[in-house]
MMTF fields as JSON, N, C-alpha, C and O atoms, coordinates in Angstrom:
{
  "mmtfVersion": "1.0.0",
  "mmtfProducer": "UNKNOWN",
  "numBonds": 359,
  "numAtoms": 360,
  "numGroups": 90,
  "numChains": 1,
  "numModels": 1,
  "chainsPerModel": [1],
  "groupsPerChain": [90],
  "chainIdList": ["A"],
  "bondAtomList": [4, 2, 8, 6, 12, 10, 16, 14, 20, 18, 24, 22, 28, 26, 32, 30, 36, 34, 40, 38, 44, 42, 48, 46, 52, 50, 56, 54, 60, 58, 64, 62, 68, 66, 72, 70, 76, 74, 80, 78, 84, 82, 88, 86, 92, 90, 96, 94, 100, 98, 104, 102, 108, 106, 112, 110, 116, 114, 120, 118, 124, 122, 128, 126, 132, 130, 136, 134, 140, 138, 144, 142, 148, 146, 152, 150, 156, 154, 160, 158, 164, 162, 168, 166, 172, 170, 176, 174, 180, 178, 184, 182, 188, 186, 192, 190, 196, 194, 200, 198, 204, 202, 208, 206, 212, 210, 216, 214, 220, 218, 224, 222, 228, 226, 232, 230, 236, 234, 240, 238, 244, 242, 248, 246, 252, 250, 256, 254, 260, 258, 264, 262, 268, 266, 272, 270, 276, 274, 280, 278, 284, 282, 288, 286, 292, 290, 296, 294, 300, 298, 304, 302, 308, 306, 312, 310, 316, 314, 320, 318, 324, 322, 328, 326, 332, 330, 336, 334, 340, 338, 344, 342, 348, 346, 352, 350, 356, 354],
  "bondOrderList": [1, 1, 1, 1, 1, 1, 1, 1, 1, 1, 1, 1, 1, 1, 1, 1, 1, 1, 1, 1, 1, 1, 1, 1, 1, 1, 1, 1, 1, 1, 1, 1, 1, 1, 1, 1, 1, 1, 1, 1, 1, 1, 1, 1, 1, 1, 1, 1, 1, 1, 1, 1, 1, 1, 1, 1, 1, 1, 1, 1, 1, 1, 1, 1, 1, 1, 1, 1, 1, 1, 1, 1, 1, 1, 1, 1, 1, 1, 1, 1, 1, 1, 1, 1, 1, 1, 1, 1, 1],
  "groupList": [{"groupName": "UNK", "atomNameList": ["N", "CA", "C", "O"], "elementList": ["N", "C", "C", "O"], "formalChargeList": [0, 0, 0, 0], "bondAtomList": [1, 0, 2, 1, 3, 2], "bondOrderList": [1, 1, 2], "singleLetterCode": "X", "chemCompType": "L-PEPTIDE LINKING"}],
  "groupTypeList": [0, 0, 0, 0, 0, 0, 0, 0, 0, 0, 0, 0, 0, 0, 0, 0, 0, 0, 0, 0, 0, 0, 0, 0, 0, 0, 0, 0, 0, 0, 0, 0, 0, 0, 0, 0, 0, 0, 0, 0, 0, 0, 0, 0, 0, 0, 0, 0, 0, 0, 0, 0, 0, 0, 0, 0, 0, 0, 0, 0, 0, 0, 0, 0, 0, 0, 0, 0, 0, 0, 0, 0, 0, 0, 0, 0, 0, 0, 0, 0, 0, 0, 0, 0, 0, 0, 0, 0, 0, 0],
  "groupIdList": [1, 2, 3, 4, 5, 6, 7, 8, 9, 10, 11, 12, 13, 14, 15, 16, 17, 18, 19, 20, 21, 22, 23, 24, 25, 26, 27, 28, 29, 30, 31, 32, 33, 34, 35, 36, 37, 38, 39, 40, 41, 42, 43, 44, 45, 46, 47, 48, 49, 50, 51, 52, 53, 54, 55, 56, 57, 58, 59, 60, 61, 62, 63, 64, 65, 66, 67, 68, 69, 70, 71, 72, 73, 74, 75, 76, 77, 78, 79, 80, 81, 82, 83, 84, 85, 86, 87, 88, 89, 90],
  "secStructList": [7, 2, 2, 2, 2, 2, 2, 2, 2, 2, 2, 2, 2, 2, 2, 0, 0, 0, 0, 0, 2, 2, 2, 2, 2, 2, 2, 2, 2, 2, 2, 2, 2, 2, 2, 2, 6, 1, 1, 7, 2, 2, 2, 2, 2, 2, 2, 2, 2, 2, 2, 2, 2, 2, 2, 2, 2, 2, 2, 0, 0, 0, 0, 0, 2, 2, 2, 2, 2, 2, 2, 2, 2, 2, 2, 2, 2, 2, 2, 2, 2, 2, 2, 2, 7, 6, 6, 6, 6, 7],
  "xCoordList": [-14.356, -14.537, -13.374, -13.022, -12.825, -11.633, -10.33, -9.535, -10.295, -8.692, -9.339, -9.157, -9.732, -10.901, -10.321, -9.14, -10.903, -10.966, -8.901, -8.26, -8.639, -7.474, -6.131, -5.11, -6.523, -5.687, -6.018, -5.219, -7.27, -7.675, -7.466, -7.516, -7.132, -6.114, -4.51, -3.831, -4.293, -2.768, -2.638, -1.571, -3.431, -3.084, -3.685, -3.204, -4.384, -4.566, -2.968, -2.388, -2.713, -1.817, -0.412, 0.047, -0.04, 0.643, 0.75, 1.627, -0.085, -0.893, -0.147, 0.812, -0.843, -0.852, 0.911, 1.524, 1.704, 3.021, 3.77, 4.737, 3.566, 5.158, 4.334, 4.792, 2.965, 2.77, 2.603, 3.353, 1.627, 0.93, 1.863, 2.004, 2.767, 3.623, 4.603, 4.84, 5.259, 6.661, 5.836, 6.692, 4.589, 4.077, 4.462, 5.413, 3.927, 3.367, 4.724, 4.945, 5.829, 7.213, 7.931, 8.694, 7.336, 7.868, 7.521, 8.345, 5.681, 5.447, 5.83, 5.961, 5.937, 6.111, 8.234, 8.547, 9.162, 9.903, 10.117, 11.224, 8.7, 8.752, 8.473, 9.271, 7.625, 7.216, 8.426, 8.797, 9.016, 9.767, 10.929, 11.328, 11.396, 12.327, 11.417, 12.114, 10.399, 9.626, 9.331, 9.066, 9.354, 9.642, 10.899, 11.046, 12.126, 13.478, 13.563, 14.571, 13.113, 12.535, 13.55, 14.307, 13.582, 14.743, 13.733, 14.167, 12.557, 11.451, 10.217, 9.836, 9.523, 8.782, 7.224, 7.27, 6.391, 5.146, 4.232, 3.521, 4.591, 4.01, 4.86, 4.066, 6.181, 6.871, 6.113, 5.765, 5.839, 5.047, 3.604, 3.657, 2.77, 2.019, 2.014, 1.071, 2.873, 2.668, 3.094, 2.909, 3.966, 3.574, 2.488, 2.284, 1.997, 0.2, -0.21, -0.65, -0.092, -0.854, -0.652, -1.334, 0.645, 1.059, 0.31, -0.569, 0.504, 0.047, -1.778, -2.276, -2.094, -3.585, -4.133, -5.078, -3.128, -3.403, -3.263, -4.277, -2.232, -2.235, -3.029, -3.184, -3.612, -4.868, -6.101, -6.9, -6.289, -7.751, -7.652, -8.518, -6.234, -6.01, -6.06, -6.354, -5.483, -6.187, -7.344, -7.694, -7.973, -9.395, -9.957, -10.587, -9.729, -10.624, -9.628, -10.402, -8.948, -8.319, -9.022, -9.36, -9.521, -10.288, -11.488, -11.982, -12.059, -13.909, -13.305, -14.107, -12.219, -12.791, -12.352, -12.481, -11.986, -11.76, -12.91, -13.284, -13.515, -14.59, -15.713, -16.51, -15.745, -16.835, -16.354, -17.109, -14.975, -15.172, -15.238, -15.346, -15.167, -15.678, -17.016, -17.493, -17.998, -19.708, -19.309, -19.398, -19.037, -19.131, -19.426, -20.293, -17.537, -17.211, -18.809, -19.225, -19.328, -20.499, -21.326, -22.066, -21.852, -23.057, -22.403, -23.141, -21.483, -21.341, -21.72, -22.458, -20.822, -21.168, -22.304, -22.4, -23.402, -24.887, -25.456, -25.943, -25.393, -26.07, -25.47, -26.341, -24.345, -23.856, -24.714, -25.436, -24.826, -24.819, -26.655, -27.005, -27.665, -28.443, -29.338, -30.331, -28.325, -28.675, -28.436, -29.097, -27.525, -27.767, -28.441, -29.101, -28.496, -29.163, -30.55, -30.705, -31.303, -32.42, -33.684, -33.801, -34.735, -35.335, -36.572, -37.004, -37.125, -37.438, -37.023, -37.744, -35.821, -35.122, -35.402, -35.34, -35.721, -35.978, -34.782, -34.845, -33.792, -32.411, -32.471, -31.566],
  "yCoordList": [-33.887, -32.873, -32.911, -31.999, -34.182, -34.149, -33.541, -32.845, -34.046, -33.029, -31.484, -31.071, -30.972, -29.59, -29.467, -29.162, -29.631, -29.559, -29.118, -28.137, -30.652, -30.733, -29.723, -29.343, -29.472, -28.15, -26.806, -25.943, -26.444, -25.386, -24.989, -23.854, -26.462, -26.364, -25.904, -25.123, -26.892, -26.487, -25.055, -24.491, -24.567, -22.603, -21.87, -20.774, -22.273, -21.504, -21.821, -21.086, -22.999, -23.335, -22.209, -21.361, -22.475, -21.552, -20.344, -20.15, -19.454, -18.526, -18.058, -17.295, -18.777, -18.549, -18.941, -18.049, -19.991, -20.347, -19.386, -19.09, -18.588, -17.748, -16.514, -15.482, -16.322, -15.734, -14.351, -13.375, -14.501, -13.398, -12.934, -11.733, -14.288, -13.572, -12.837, -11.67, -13.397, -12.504, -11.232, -10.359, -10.695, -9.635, -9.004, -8.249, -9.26, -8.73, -8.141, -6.955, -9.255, -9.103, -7.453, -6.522, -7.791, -6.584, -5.278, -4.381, -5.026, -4.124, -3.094, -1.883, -4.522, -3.556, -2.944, -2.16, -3.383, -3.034, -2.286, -1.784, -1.929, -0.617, 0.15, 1.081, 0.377, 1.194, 1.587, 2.755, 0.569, 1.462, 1.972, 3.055, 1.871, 2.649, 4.054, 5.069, 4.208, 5.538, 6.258, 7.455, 5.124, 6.513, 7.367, 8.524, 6.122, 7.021, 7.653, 8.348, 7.844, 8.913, 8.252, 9.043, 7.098, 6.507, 5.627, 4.649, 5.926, 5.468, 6.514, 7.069, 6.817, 7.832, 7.367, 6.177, 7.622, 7.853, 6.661, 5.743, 7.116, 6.379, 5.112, 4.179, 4.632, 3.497, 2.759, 1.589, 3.496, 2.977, 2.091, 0.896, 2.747, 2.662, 1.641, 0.867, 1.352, 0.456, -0.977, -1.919, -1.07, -2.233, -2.748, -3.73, -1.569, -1.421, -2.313, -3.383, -1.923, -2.742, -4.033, -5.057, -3.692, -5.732, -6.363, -7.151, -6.157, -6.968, -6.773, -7.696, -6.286, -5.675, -7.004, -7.751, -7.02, -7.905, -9.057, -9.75, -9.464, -11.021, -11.027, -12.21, -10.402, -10.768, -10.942, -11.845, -10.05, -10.432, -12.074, -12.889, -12.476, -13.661, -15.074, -16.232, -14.117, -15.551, -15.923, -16.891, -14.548, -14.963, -15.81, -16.851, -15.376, -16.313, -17.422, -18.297, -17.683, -19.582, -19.827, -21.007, -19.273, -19.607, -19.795, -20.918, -18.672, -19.16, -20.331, -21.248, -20.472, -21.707, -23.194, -24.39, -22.709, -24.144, -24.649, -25.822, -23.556, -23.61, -24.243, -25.032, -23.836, -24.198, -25.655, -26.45, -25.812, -27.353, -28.396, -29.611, -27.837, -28.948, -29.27, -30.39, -27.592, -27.852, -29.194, -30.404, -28.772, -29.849, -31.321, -32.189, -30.952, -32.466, -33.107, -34.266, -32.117, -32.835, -32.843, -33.215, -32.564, -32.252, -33.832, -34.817, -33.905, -35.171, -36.682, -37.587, -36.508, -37.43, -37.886, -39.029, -36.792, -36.827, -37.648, -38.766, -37.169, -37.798, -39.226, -40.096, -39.623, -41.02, -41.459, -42.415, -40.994, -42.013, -42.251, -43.322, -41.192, -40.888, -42.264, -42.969, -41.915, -42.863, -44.651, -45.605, -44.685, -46.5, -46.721, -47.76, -45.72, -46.046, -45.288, -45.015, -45.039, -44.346, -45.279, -46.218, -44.998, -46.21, -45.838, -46.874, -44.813, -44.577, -44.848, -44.536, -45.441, -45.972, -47.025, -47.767, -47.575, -49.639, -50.079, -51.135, -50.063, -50.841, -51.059, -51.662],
  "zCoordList": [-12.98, -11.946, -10.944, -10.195, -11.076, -9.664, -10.123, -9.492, -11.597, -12.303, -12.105, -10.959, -12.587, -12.831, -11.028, -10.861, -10.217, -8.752, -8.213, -7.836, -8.541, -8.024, -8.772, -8.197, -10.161, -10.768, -10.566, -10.93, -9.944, -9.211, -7.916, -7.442, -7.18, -5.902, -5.849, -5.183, -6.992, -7.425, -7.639, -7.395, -7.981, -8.682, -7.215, -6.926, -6.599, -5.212, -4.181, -3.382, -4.577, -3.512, -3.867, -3.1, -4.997, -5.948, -5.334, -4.493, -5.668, -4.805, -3.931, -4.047, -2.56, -1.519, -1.422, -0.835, -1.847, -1.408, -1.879, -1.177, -3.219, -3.834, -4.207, -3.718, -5.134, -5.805, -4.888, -4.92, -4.209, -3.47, -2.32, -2.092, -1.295, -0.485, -1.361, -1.05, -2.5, -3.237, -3.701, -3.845, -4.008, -4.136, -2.888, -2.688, -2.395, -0.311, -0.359, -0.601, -0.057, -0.022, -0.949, -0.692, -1.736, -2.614, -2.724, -2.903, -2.574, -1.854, -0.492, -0.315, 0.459, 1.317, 1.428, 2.324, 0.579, 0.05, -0.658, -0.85, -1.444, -1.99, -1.163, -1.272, -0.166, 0.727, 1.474, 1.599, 1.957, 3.063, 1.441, 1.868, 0.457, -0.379, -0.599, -0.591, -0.736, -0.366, 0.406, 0.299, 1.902, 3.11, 3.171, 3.564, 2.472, 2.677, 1.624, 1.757, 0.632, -0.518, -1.695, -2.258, -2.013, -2.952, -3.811, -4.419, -3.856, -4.642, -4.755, -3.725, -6.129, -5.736, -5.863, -6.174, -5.799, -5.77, -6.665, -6.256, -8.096, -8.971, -8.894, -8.771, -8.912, -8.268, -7.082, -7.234, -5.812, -4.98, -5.975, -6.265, -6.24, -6.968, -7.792, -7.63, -8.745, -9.401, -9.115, -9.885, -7.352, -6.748, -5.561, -4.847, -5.808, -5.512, -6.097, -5.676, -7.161, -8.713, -8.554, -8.587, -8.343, -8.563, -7.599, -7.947, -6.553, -5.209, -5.798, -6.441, -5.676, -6.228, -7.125, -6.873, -8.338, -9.267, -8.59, -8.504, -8.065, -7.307, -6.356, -6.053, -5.721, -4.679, -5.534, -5.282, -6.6, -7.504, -7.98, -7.664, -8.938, -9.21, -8.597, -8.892, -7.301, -6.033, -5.335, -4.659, -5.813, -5.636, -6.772, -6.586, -7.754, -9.067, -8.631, -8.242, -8.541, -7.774, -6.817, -6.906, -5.762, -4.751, -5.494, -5.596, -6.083, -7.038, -7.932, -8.112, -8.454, -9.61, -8.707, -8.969, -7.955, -6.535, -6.009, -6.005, -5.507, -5.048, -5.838, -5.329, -7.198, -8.006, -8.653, -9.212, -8.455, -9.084, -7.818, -7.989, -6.657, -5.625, -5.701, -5.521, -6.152, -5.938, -7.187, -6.982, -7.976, -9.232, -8.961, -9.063, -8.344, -7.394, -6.517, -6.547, -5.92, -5.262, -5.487, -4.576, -6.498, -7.323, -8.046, -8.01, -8.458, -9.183, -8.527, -8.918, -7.292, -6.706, -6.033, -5.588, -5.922, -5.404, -6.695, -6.525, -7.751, -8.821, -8.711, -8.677, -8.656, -8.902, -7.733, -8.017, -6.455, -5.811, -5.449, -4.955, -5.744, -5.871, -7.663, -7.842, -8.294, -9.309, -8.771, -9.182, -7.959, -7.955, -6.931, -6.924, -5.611, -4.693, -4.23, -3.039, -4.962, -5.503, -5.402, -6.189, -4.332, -4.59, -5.719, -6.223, -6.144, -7.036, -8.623, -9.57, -8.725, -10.548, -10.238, -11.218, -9.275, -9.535, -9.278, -9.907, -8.85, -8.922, -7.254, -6.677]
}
């Protein structure tokens, strides 16, 4: 659960450090090449998309982060629940 956890951090961190700002970055670079009319419409558009796509992607990094921490603690409740349990006899 902690590799699972800690490589689901790595791809959020990812993310958030190059993926999603060099989108952001590029978008709004397309935008202003479309106010001065040296980019058109569907160009705009399809770094819509992009940025679009990298914000959905960083969300499923955020859900599968998220879900391997419950893991993470769901794991460690049982471990620690199992030796120090006064109900198992130990």
């Amino acid at each position: 659960a902690r590799e699972r956890y800690s490589a689901a951090r790595e791809r959020l961190d990812a993310f958030d450090a190059a993926l999603l700002r060099g989108a952001r970055d590029e978008r709004e670079s397309a935008l202003a090449a479309y106010r001065t009319g040296s980019l058109s419409l569907l160009e705009l558009l399809d770094f819509e998309r992009a940025l679009s796509r990298a914000e959905i992607e960083r969300i499923r990094a955020l859900v599968d982060a998220a879900d391997a921490w419950a893991d993470l603690l769901g794991a460690d409740e049982r471990s620690d629940s199992h030796v120090s349990s006064p109900s198992n006899g130990r």
